[in-house]
C-alpha positions in Angstrom: 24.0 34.3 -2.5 20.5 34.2 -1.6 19.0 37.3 -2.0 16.4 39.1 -0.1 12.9 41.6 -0.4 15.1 44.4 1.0 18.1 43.5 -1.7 15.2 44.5 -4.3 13.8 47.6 -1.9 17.7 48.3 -2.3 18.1 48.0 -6.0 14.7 50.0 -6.8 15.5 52.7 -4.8 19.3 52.7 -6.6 17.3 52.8 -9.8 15.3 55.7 -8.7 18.4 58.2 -7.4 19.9 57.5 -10.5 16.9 58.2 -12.9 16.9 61.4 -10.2 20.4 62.6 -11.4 19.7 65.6 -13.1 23.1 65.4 -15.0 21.6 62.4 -17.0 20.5 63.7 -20.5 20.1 62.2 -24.2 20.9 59.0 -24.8 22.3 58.2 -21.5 19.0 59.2 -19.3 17.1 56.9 -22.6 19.5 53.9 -21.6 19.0 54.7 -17.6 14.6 54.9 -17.9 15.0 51.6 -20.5 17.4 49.9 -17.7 14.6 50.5 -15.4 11.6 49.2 -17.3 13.7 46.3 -17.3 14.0 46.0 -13.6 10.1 47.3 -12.9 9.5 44.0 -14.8 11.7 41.8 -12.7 10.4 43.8 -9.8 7.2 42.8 -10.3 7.8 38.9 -11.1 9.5 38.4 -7.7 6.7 40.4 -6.0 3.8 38.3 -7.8 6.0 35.4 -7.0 6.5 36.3 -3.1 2.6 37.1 -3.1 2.0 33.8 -4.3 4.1 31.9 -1.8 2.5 33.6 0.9 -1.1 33.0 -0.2 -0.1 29.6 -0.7 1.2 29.6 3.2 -1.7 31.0 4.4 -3.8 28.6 2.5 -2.1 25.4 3.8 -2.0 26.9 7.5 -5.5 27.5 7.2 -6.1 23.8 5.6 -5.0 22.7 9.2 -8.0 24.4 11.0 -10.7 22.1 11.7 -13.3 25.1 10.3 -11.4 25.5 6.8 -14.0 25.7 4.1 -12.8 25.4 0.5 -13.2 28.9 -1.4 -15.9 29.2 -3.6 -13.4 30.1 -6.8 -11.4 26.8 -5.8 -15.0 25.0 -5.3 -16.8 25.2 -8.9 
């Protein structure tokens, strides 16, 4: 299955309707905000990771332009 930036939309906004149940108390609303920690974290690993494929497209589409010049933090 390859999954998608709207199958995480999907799953974070699962996460927050059921941290929003109001029935969720004790130990059980402990294991639900600790289940979603875990999936803020893996959240934000496939974010930094889609962020980085993009500025690494834009970088190489930009390499193709006759007027590229290198950025400076790449440069010294």
């Amino acid at each position: 299955m390859q999954n998608k930036l709207i199958d995480l939309n999907n799953h974070l906004f699962a996460e927050l309707e059921r941290l929003g149940d109001e029935e969720l108390v004790g130990d059980k609303l402990d294991e639900e905000i600790d289940r979603a920690k875990a999936i803020t974290c893996v959240a934000n690993q496939i974010i930094s990771n889609g962020n980085l494929v993009l500025r690494a497209s834009v970088a190489a589409a930009d390499s193709m332009n006759a007027n590229f010049k290198i950025p400076k933090l790449l440069v010294e």
